[in-house]
C-alpha positions, 0 to 999 in steps of 0.5 A, spaced: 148 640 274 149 644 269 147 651 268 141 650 263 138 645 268 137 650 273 131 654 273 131 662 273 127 665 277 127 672 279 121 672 284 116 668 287 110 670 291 108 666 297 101 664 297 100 660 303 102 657 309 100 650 313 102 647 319 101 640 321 102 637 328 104 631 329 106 626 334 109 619 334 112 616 339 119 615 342 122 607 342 124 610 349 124 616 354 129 620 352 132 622 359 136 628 360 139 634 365 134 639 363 128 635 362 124 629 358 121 626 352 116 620 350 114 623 344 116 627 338 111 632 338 113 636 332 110 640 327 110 640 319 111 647 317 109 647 309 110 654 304 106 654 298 109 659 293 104 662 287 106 656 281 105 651 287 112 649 289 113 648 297 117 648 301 117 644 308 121 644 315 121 640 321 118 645 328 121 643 334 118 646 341 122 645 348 117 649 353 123 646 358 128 651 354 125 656 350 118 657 353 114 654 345 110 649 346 108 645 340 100 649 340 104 656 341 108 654 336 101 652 332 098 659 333 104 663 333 106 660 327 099 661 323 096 667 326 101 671 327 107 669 322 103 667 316 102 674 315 107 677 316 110 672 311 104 671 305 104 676 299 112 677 300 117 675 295 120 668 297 127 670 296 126 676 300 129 674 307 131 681 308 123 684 309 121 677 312 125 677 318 125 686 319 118 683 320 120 677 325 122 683 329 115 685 331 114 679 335 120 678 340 122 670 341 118 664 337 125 662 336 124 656 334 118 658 329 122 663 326 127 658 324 122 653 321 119 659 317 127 660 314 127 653 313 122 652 309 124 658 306 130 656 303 128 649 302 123 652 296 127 656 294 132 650 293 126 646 289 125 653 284 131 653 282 132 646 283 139 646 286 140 642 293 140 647 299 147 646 300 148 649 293 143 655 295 147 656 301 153 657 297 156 650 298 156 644 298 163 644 301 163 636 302 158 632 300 158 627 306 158 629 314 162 625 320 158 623 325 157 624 333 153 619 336 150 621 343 149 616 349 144 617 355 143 616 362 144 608 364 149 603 367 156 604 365 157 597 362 152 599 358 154 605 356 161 603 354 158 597 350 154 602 345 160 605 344 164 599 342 158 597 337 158 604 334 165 604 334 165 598 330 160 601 325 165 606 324 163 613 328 168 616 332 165 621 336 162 621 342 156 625 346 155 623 354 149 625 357 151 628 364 150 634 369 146 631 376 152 627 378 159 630 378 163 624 379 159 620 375 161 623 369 168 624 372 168 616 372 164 614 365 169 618 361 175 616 363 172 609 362 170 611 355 176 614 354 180 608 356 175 603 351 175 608 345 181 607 340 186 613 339 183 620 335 175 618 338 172 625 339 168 625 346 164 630 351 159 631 356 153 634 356 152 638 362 146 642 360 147 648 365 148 642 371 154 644 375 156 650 379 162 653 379 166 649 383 163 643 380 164 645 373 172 647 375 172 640 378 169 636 372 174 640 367 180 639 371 179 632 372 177 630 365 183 634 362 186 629 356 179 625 356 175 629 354 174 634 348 170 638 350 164 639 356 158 642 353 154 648 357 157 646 364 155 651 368 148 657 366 149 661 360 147 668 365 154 666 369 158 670 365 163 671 370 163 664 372 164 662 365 169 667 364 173 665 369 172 658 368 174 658 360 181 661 362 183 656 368 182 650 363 184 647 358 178 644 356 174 647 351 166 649 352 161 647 347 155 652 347 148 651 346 144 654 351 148 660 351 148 660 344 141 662 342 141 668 338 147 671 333 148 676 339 149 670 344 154 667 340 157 674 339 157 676 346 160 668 348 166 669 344 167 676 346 167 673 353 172 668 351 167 663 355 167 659 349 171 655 344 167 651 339 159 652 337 153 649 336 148 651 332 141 649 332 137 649 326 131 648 328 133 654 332 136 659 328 134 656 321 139 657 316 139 665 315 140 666 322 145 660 322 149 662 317 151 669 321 153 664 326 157 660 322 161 667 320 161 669 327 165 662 327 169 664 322 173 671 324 173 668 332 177 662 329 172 657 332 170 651 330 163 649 329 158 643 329 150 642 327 147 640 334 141 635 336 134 638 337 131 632 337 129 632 330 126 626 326 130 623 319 126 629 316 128 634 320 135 631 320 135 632 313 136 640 314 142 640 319 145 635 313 145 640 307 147 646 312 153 641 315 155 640 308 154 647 306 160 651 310 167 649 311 167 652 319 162 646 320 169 642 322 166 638 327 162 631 327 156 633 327 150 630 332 145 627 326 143 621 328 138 622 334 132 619 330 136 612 328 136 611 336 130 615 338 124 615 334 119 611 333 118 611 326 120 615 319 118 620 316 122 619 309 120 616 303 127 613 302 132 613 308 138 618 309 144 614 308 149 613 314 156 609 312 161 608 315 159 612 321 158 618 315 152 621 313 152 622 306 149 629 302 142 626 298 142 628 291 136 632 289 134 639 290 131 642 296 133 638 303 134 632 298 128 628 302 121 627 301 116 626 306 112 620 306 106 624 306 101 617 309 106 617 315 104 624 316 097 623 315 098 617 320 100 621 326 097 629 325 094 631 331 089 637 333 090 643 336 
């Protein structure tokens, strides 16, 4: 895209904000340490600017982690941020998030509002996200695919297929069953061909004792253990990443920017994942540089997003060189019980490659919305 072809655009007023609840079903319960899913039960947030441009995001609750629920986020979203928001410049995201400050959490509603943000922005100057985010750094993202509870022949079979279609990293669902995790991986790791990345998510599960005993024993197996133990344990988790050779991936200790800053200074973690839903692309970004002085590799994490919510880890993946992992983008393919897009993300070779077009590259299938909008 040449520079002519760019819009110039110096200021933008935000005119308006609509959220849209949704819901649609999983193809199955999504089970896991933490909690359960039936359904996605999500929300659009649309941001309208004053020549009509909008951008869109994907809102993602988890009561189970974060307190918001989807009719929190609803009202949070349009009786509290969207005054915040509407009459201030687009570009401004400075004076946006001082202004977040006033209500304390709403982590995932924040991030929505940021991502949005940036996707309109994107479309006014008719560049992808990832340009806007200063990239893209690669245009196509290499993929982790995540294995949930079942029989352990089952389990290894997934992986085999997945294998097959060209994936090469793998995530384990774990944490109430120790040894079980313990076996699963040493049977994955035996079955997966050389160079295959595979860890275990742990959810916070494990005790001290446990955790240290998971770790020792999958030492050479496993690539990572996510979240082993309670983001509040400092001491344990401290002391457990010095006695291991077995990075900690985080997430529920990795909330927040201060988060990751006190993680690392603990030393209590050795790679990171960031969330987008979570802590949008303004957030993330500060994240990705915390990552970058500590020398800590980085990937985008699931949040159970649709194709549509997909879409935003994927330019955010391709934006930043220290998002050096595979990255968790393909929940929706397994999971979810329909599409949200137009025209599909492209998965090759267990790759996801970048969409061509400004903003996320993606349009949303505005009847698929209409069929499964609920109310508040």
């Amino acid at each position: 895209m040449t520079s002519e072809e760019k819009k110039k655009v110096e200021k933008m007023i935000i005119t308006n904000i609509e959220v849209i609840p949704f819901k649609i079903p999983n193809k199955r319960v999504v089970v896991w340490a933490a909690g359960s899913l039936p359904a996605a039960e999500h929300l659009i947030v649309k941001i309208v600017a004053e020549d009509g441009t909008f951008g869109l995001s994907e809102a993602i609750p988890r009561p189970m982690i974060y307190g918001e629920t989807q009719a929190g986020m609803y009202h949070a979203l349009t009786e509290h941020l969207k005054p915040m928001v509407v009459g201030q410049d687009s570009f401004n995201f400075q004076a946006i998030w001082e202004k977040f400050e006033y209500m304390p959490w709403n982590l995932a509603a924040k991030g929505a509002i940021d991502v949005a943000l940036h996707d309109l922005n994107a479309r006014l100057l008719n560049v992808s996200v990832a340009e806007f985010l200063g990239g893209p750094y690669r245009t196509k993202v290499p993929l982790c695919w995540q294995i949930g509870f079942g029989p352990v022949d089952e389990m290894i079979a997934e992986m085999k297929a997945k294998v097959d279609e060209g994936y090469r990293a793998f995530k384990v669902k774990g944490g109430p069953h120790p040894d079980e995790d313990i076996a699963v991986l040493r049977e994955m790791r035996a079955n997966s061909p050389a160079g295959t990345r595979l860890y275990i998510d742990a959810n916070m599960a494990y005790g001290r004792q446990d955790a240290l005993r998971v770790m020792r024993a999958l030492e050479g197996v496993i690539d990572c253990l996510e979240e082993p133990m309670a983001a509040s344990d400092d001491a344990g988790r401290k002391d457990l990443a010095a006695r291991v050779d077995v990075p900690i991936l985080s997430d529920e200790s990795s909330f927040t920017v201060a988060d990751v800053y006190r993680q690392i200074r603990l030393g209590a973690i050795g790679q990171v994942g960031i969330k987008i839903p979570r802590t949008g692309f303004t957030l993330s970004r500060k994240i990705v540089h915390l990552a970058e002085c500590a020398n800590i590799p980085v990937q985008v994490s699931l949040q159970a997003e649709c194709d549509f919510g997909t879409a935003a880890g994927l330019q955010f993946a391709c934006a930043f060189r220290q998002v050096s992992l595979p990255c968790e983008l393909t929940y929706y393919v397994d999971n979810m019980g329909d599409s949200l897009l137009r025209v599909p993300l492209v998965i090759e070779d267990g790759h996801m490659h970048l969409p061509k077009g400004p903003g996320m590259g993606v349009d949303l299938d505005w009847e698929k919305v209409d069929r499964y909008a609920i109310s508040i």
